[in-house]
C-alpha positions in Angstrom: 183.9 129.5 68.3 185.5 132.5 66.8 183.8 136.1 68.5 182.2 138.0 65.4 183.4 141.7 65.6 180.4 144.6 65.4 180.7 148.4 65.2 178.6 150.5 67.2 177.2 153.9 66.6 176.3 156.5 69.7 174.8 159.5 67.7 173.4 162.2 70.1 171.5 165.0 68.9 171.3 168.9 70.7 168.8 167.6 73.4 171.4 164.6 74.4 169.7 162.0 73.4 171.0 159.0 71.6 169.7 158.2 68.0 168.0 154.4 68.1 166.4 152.2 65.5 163.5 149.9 65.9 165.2 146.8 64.2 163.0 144.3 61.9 165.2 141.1 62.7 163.8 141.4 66.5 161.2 144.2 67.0 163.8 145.7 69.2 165.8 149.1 69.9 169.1 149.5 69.7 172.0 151.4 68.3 173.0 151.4 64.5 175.4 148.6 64.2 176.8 146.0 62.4 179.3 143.5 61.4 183.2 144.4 60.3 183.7 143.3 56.9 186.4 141.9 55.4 188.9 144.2 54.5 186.9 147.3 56.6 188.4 148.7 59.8 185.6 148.8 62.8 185.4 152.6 62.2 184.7 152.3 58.5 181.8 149.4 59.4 180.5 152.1 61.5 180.1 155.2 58.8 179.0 152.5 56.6 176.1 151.5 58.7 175.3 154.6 59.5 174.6 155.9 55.9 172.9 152.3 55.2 170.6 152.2 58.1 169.5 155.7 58.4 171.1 157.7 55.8 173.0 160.0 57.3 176.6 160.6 56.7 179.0 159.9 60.1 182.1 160.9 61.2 183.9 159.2 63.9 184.4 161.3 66.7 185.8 158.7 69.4 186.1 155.2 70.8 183.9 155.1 73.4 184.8 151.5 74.6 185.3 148.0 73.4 182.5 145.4 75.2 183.0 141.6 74.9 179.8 139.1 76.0 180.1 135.3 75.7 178.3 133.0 73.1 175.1 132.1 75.5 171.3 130.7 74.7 170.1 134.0 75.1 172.2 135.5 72.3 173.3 132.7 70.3 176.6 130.8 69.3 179.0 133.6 68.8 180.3 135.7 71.2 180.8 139.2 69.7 183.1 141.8 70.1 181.0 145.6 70.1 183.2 148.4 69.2 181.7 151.3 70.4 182.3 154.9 69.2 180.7 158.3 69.3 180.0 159.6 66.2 178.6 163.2 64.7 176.2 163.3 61.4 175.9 165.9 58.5 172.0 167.6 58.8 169.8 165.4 57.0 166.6 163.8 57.5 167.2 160.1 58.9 165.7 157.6 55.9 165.2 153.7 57.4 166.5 151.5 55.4 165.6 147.7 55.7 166.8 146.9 58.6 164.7 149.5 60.8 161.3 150.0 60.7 162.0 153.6 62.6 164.3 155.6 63.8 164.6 158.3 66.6 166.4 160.3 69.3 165.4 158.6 72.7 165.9 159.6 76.5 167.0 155.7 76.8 165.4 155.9 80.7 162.1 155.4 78.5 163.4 152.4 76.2 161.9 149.1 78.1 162.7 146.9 74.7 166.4 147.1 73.9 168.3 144.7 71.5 170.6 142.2 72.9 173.5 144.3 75.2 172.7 147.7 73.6 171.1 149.4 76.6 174.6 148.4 78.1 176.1 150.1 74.9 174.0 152.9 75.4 174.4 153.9 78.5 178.1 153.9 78.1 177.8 156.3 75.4 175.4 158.3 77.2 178.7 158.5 80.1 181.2 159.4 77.1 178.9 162.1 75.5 178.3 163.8 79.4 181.7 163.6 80.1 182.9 165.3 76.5 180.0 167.7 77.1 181.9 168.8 80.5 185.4 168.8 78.6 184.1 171.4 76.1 182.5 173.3 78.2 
């Protein structure tokens, strides 16, 4: 089967921690993310998702990395495809949408219930967002 393609938001606020959102599909954390669309690029999926699930407008500030995992019982038929980026928001207040029953900044060494690969994700982006952090210094 064909690998479905997903964008992935790592949004960190002034402490360093990443923002997460306690999904309603699976009772789960994980990042804001979602499926490329037709006609979208991954980046544009990600902004997208960002204003739909929490309401804040993102900008793209990198590609963090690009993380394939194989179709398997634990996850399902598909393989997917998780585009990863580091992103910035405008202030705002975060607003759930449908899709997440909260929403917060998280340390992720006190996560224990991540969704799917995202504490995989995460902890990638947590590397990315150190190692800018060092670069800008």
């Amino acid at each position: 089967m064909t690998a479905k393609v997903g964008a992935d938001a790592a949004i960190f606020d002034d402490q360093d921690r990443i923002l997460l959102v306690h999904r309603t599909d699976d009772a789960t954390w994980g990042l804001v993310s979602g499926w490329v669309e037709g006609g979208e690029t991954p980046a544009e999926t990600v902004v997208r998702e960002v204003a739909e699930e929490v309401g804040l407008s993102a900008t793209v500030v990198e590609l963090i990395d690009v993380v394939g995992r194989a179709a398997n019982i634990s996850y399902g038929p598909h393989g997917v495809v998780a585009i990863l980026y580091r992103c910035s928001v405008s202030p705002g207040a975060i607003e759930c949408s449908h899709e997440a029953t909260e929403a917060r900044y998280w340390d992720i060494d006190e996560v224990s219930n991540w969704h799917h690969n995202h504490e995989h994700l995460a902890r990638l982006a947590v590397a990315a967002h150190r190692r800018a952090g060092e670069i800008n210094s």
